[in-house]
N, C-alpha and C positions, 0 to 999 in steps of 0.2 A: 631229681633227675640224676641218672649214673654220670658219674662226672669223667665216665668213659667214652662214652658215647657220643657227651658236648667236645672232646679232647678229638675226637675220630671227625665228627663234624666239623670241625676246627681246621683240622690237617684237609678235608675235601674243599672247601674254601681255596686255603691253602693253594694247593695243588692248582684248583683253577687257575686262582689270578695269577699264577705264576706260568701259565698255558699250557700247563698239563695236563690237559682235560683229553687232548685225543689219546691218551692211554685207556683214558677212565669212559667206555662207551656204555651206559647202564639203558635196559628196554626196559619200560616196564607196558601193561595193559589193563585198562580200566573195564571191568565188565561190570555193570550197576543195572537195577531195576530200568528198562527204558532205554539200555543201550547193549553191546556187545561188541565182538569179535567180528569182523563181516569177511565172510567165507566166498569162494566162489569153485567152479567147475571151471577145470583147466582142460587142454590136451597137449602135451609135448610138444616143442617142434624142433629143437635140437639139443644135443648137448655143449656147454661153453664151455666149464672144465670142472673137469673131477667130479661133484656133484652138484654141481649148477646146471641147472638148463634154462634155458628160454620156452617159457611157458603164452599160449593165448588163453583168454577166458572164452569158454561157448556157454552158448544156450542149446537145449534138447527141445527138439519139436517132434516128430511122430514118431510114434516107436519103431525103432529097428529104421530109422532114418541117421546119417551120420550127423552129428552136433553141426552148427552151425558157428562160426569164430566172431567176435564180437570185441572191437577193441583192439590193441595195437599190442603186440609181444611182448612180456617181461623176464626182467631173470628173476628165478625163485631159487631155494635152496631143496632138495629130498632131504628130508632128513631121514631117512630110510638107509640112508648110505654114507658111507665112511666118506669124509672130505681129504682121506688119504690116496686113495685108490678110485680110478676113472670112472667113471657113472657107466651105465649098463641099462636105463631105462629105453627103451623101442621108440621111436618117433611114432606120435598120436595115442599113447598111452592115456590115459584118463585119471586126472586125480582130484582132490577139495584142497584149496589151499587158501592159506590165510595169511593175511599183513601183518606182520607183529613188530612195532617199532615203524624204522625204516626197513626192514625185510620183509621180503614175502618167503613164505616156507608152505612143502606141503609134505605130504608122506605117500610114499607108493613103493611097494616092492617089487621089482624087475623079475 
């Protein structure tokens, strides 16, 4: 083994026990035979800041009927959008969005 890597290992240890860890926020996502990623249908309902907004998850039932909202409001992130500059997506926009980690993120262009 790179006796790099055990040294790099070493120092994230480190780091921990010495309660460094809320620097160190690592996501990662297991996608395996039998599992995945679980996606859903959002619509807008406001913006919180910058490019956050408070998303509901719907269901679709008859075509050309509006979604139905299903569940209690979240904040998700667009990643469509700069987290510099204020968000611009429309209240009840439609997006897919996913949990990754402790966040939810989805993508949609304004």
């Amino acid at each position: 083994m790179d006796s790099r890597y055990t040294t790099d290992q070493q120092q994230v240890l480190a780091d921990m026990a010495r309660g460094d860890s809320v620097r160190r926020r690592e996501t990662s996502t297991l996608v395996a035979p039998g599992t995945g990623v679980s996606a859903h249908a959002v619509t807008v309902k406001s913006l919180v800041h910058r490019n956050v907004y408070s998303v509901c998850a719907v269901v679709f039932g008859d075509p050309g009927a509006p979604p139905d909202e299903i569940g209690e409001p979240v904040e998700a992130t667009n990643l469509a959008e700069s987290c510099h500059d204020e968000g611009t997506l429309p209240e009840g926009a439609c997006a897919i969005m996913l949990r990754l980690g402790e966040q939810y993120v989805f993508y949609a262009k304004p």
